[in-house]
C-alpha positions as CSV (number, residue, x, y, z in Angstrom):
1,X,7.8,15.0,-7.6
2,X,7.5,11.5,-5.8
3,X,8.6,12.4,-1.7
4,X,9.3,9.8,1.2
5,X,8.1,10.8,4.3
6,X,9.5,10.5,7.5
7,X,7.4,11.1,11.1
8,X,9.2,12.1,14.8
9,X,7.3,12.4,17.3
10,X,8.5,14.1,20.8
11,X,6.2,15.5,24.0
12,X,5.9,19.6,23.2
13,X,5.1,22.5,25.3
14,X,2.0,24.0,23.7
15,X,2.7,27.6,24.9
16,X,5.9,27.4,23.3
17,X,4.9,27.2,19.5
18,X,6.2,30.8,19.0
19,X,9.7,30.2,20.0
20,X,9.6,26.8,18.3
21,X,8.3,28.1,15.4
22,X,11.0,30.9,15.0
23,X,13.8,28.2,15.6
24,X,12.5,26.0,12.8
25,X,12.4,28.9,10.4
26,X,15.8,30.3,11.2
27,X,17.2,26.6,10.7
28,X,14.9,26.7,7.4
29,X,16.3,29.8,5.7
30,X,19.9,27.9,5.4
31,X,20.8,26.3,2.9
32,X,21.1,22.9,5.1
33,X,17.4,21.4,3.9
34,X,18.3,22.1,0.2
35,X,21.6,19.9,0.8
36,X,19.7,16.8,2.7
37,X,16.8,16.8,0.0
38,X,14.0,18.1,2.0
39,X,11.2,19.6,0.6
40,X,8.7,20.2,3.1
41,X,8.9,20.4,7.1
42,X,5.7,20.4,8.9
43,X,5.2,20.5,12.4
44,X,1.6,19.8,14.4
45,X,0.7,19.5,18.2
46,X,-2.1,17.6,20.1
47,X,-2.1,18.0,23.6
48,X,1.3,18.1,24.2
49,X,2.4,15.7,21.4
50,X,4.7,17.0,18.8
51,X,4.2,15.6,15.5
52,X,7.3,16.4,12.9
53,X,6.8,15.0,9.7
54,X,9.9,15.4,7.3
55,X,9.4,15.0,3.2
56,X,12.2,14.2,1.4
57,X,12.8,13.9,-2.3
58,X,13.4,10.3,-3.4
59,X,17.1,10.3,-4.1
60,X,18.9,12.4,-1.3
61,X,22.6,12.9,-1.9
62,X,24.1,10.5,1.0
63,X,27.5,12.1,1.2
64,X,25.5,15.6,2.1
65,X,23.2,14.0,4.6
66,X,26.5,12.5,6.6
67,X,28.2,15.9,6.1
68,X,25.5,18.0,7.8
69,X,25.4,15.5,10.5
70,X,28.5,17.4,11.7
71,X,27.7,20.6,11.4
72,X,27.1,22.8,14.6
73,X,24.1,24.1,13.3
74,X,22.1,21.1,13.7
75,X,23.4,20.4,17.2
76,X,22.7,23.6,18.3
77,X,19.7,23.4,16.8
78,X,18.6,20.7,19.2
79,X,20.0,22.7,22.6
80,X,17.6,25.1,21.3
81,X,14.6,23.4,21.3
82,X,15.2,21.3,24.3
83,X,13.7,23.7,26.6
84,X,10.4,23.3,24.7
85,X,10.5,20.0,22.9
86,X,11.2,16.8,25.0
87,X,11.8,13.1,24.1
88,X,8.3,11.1,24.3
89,X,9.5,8.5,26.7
90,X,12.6,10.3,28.3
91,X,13.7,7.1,30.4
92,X,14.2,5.1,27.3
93,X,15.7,7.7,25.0
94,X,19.3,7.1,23.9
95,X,19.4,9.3,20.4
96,X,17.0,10.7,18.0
97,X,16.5,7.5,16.2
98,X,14.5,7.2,19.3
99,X,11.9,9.7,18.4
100,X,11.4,7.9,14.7
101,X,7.7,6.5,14.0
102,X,7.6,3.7,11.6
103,X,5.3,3.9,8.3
104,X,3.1,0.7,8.4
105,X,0.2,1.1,5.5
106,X,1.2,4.0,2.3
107,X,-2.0,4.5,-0.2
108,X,-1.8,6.5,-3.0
109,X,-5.2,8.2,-4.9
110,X,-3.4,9.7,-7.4
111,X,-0.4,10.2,-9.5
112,X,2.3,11.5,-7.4
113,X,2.3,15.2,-9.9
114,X,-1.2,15.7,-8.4
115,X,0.4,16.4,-5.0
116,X,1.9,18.9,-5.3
117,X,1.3,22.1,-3.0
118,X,-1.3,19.8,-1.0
119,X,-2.2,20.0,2.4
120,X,-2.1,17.8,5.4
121,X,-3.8,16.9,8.3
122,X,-2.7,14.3,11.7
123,X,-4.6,12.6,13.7
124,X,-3.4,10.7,16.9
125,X,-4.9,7.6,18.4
126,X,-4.1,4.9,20.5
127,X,-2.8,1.8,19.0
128,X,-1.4,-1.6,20.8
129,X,1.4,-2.5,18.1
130,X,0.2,-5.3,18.1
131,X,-2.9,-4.9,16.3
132,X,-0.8,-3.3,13.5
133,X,-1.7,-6.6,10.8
134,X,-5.6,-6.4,11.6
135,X,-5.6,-1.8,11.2
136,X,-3.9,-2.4,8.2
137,X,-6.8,-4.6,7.0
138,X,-8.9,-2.1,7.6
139,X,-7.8,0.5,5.9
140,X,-7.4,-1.8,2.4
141,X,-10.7,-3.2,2.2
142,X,-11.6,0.7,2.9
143,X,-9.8,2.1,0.3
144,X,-10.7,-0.5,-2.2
145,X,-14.3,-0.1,-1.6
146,X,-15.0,3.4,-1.0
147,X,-13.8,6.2,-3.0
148,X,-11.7,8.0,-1.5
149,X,-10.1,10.0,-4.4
150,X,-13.2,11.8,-5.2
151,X,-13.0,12.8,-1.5
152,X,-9.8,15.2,-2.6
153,X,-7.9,12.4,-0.5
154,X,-4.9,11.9,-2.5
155,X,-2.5,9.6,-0.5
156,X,-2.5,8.0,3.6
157,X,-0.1,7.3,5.4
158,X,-0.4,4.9,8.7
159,X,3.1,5.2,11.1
160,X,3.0,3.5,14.6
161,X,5.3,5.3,17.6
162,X,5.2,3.2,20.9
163,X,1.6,3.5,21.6
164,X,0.7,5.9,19.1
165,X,-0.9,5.5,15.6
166,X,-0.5,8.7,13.6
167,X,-2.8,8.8,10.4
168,X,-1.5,11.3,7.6
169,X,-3.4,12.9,5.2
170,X,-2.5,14.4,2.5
171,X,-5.8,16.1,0.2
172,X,-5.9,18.5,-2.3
173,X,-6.7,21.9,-1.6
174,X,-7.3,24.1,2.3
175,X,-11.0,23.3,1.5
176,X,-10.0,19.4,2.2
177,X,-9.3,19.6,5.9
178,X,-12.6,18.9,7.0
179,X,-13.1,16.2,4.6
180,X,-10.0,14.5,5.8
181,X,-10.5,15.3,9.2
182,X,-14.5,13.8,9.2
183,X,-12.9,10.4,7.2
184,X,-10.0,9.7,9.7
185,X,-12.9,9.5,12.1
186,X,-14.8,7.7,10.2
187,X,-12.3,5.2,9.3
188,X,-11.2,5.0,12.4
189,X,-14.8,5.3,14.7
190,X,-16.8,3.7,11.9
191,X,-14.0,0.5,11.0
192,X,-11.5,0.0,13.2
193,X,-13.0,0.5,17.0
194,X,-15.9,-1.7,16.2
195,X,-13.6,-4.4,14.7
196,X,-10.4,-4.5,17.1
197,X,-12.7,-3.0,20.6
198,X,-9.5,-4.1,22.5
199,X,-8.2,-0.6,21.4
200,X,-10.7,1.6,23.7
201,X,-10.8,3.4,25.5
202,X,-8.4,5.9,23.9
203,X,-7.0,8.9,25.3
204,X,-5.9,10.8,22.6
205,X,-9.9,10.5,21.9
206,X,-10.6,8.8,18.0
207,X,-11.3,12.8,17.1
208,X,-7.5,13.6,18.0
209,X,-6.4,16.0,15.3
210,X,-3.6,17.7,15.6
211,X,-2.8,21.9,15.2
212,X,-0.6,22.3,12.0
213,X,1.5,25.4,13.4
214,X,4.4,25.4,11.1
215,X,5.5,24.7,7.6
216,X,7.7,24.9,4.8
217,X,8.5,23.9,2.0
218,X,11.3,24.0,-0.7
219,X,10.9,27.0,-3.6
């Protein structure tokens, strides 16, 4: 099944991935993701950066996604994480279009029936907005030279929040982690700090992956 993605990202308590965790599969076992076309929720954390990324099935029903908008689940919802999970830049937040990241660079390895069940891993770096054009470069003259496919790397995704460049990888099988893990560093060490140096230092470090502690998906 073909899935859109969509990335949040929000400053997180780290000690609080228990209670966070509990909230998000409470909200989970109703049947509000089946009626806004989710299919997988994923949450991951790096030093005190939340990253939710959000899957959704191409063609969500619109009239369901404005009728859950209302309903006091998701509001409450919200009070309830906001003693763990707080905006990213509270003196500009206004709403959680706020929190959105925005997906710059989408490769695909294989067909989209090959991803199913896959696995995932973040990584956060720095990234001056700015240098969005020259990244993206990067990462196509990569991809069409090196193969990634035969890596178990089966699609990337590039989104850009404020200062933050969040690289998404999804690869088939557990076993894949450290494969993806060792090529976003790569990429990103090997390619794209030697070319654009402008974007060190970097604080998340280039090695920034984040902790995947919670997930679900659709049955």
């Amino acid at each position: 099944m073909n899935m859109r993605s969509m990335v949040t990202v929000s400053k997180m308590d780290q000690n609080a991935i228990a209670e966070v965790s509990k909230l998000f599969a409470e909200f989970d076992s109703t049947e509000i993701p089946g009626l806004i076309g989710l299919r997988r929720r994923q949450l991951f954390v790096h030093d005190g950066i939340q990253i939710h990324l959000y899957d959704f099935s191409e063609n969500p029903d619109p009239s369901a996604m404005e009728k859950v908008k209302t309903d006091p689940r998701m509001s409450r919802l919200a009070t309830d994480l906001n003693p763990f999970v707080t905006p990213y830049e509270p003196a500009t937040w206004t709403s959680p279009a706020d929190s959105a990241a925005f997906c710059f660079h989408d490769w695909e390895g294989g067909p989209a029936e090959h991803r199913n069940r896959t696995h995932t891993t973040v990584t956060i770096t720095r990234m001056d907005q700015a240098a969005i054009p020259a990244v993206t470069n990067i990462f196509r003259e990569f991809e069409s030279a090196e193969p990634s496919l035969s890596a178990g790397i089966l699609r990337r995704q590039l989104f850009a929040f404020k200062d933050l460049c969040i690289h998404i990888q999804e690869h088939a099988g557990s076993d894949g982690a450290e494969i993806a893990r060792k090529a976003a560093s790569d990429i990103w060490s090997g390619k794209v700090v030697p070319a654009l140096p402008e974007l060190t230092p970097q604080d998340p470090s280039t090695d920034g992956h984040a902790s995947r502690f919670y997930g679900w998906e659709a049955s």
